[in-house]
C-alpha positions as CSV (number, residue, x, y, z in Angstrom):
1,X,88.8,220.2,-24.4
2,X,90.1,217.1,-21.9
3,X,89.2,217.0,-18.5
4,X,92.7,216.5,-16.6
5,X,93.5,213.8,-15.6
6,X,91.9,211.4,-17.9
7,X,93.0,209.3,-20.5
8,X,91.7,211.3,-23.3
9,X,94.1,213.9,-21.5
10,X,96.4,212.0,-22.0
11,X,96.2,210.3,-25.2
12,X,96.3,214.0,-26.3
13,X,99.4,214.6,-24.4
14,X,101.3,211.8,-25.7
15,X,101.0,213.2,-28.8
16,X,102.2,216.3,-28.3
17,X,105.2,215.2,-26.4
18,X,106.0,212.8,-29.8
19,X,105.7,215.6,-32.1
20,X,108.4,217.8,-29.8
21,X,111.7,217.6,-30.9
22,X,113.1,219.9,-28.2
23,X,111.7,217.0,-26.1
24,X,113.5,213.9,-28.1
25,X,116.7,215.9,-28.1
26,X,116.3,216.5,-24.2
27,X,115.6,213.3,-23.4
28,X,117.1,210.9,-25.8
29,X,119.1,209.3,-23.2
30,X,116.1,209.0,-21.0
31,X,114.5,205.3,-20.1
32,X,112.0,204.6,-17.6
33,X,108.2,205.3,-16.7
34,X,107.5,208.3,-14.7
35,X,104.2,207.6,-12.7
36,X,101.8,210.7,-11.6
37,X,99.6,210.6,-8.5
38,X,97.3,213.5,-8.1
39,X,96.2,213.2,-4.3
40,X,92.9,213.2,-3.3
41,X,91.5,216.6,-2.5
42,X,87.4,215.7,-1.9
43,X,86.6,219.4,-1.8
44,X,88.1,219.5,-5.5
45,X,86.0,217.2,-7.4
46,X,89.0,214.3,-6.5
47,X,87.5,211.9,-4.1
48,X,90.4,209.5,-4.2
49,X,93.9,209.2,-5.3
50,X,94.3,209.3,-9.7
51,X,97.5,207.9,-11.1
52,X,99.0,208.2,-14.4
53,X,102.2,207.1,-16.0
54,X,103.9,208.0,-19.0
55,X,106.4,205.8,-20.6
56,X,109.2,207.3,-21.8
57,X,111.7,206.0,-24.0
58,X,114.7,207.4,-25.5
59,X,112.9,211.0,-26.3
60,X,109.8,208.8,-27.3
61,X,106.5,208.4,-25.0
62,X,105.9,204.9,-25.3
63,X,102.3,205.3,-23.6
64,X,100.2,207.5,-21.7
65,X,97.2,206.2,-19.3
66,X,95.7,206.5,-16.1
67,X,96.2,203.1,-13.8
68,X,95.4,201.8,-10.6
69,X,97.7,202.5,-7.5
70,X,99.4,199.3,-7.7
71,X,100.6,199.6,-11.6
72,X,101.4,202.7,-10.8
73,X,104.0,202.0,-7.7
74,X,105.6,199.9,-10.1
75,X,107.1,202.5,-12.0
76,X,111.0,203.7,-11.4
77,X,109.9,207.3,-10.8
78,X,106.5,208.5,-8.8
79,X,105.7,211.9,-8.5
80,X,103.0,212.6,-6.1
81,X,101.2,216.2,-4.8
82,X,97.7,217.5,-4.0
83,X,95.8,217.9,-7.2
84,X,95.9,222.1,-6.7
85,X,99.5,221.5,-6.9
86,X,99.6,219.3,-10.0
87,X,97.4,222.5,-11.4
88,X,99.8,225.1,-10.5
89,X,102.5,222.9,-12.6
90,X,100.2,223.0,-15.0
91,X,99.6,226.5,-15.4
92,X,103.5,227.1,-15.6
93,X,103.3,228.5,-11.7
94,X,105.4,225.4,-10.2
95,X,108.5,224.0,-11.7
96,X,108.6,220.0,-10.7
97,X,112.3,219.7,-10.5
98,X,112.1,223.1,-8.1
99,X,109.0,221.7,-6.2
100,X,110.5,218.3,-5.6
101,X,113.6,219.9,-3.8
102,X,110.9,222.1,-2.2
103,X,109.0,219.0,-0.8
104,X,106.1,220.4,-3.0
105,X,106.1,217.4,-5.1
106,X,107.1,214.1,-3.7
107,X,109.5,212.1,-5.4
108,X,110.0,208.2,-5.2
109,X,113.1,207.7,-7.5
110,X,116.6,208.9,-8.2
111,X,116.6,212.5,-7.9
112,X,120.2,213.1,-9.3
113,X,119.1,211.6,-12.7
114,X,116.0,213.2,-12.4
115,X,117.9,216.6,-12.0
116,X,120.3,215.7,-15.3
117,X,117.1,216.0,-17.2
118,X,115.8,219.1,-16.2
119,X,115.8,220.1,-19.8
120,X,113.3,216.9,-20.9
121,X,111.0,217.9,-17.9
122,X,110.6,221.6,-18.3
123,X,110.0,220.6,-22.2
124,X,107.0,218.2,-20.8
125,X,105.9,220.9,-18.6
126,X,105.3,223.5,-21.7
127,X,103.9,220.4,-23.9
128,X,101.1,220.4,-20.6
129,X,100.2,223.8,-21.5
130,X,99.3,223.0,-25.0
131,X,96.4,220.5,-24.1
132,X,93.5,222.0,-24.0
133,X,92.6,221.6,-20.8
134,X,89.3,221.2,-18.4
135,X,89.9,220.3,-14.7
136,X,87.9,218.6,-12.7
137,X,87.0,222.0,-9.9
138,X,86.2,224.4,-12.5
139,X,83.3,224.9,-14.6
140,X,84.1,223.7,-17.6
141,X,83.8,226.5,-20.5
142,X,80.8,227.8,-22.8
């Protein structure tokens, strides 16, 4: 079990997005690092801002890591939302591509391109939900 966000998380993560071929075939035309932030929410167990970024490459994920905010900002894509929201991706409740036209997930990048690989990012939204998964506001199991 791997608290989320962390980067045992996603060490774990990576690995299951490299092992997907639904995911290389979706996104093998893909290039460019997607950066995460999960907002602060105090009351949560996240005092301060977490960012992450995945680099993906041609249907491959390069790397996976947390980084400070300015690493992150550097990346071609940021995705940002509350942590409760970043859970409710997680449990499969919240599309991203549907939340960023929403506004529930804010996106710095080219959303177009973004929306031409819907397939590759509904693939890395069911790769989430094979991570077993402890989150930061919850009690972790017995």
């Amino acid at each position: 079990m791997a608290v989320f966000p962390s980067d045992e998380w996603l060490r774990i993560y990576r690995d299951r997005i490299n092992g997907s071929p639904e995911y290389r075939e979706a996104a093998s035309t893909w290039e460019g690092a997607i950066a995460f932030v999960f907002e602060a929410e105090p009351d949560r167990g996240v005092p301060q801002d977490l960012w992450a970024v995945l680099d993906l490459w041609h249907g491959v994920c390069r790397d996976a890591r947390m980084v400070s905010p300015e690493e992150g900002a550097r990346a071609p894509y940021v995705i940002r939302a509350p942590y409760t929201r970043w859970k409710q991706v997680l449990a499969g409740d919240l599309e991203p591509v549907k939340g960023m036209m929403q506004g529930k997930l804010k996106l710095q990048g080219d959303l177009p391109t973004i929306i031409r690989y819907v397939r590759a990012a509904n693939e890395l939204v069911h790769l989430t939900t094979t991570v077993p998964t402890e989150f930061l506001d919850e009690p972790p199991p017995r």
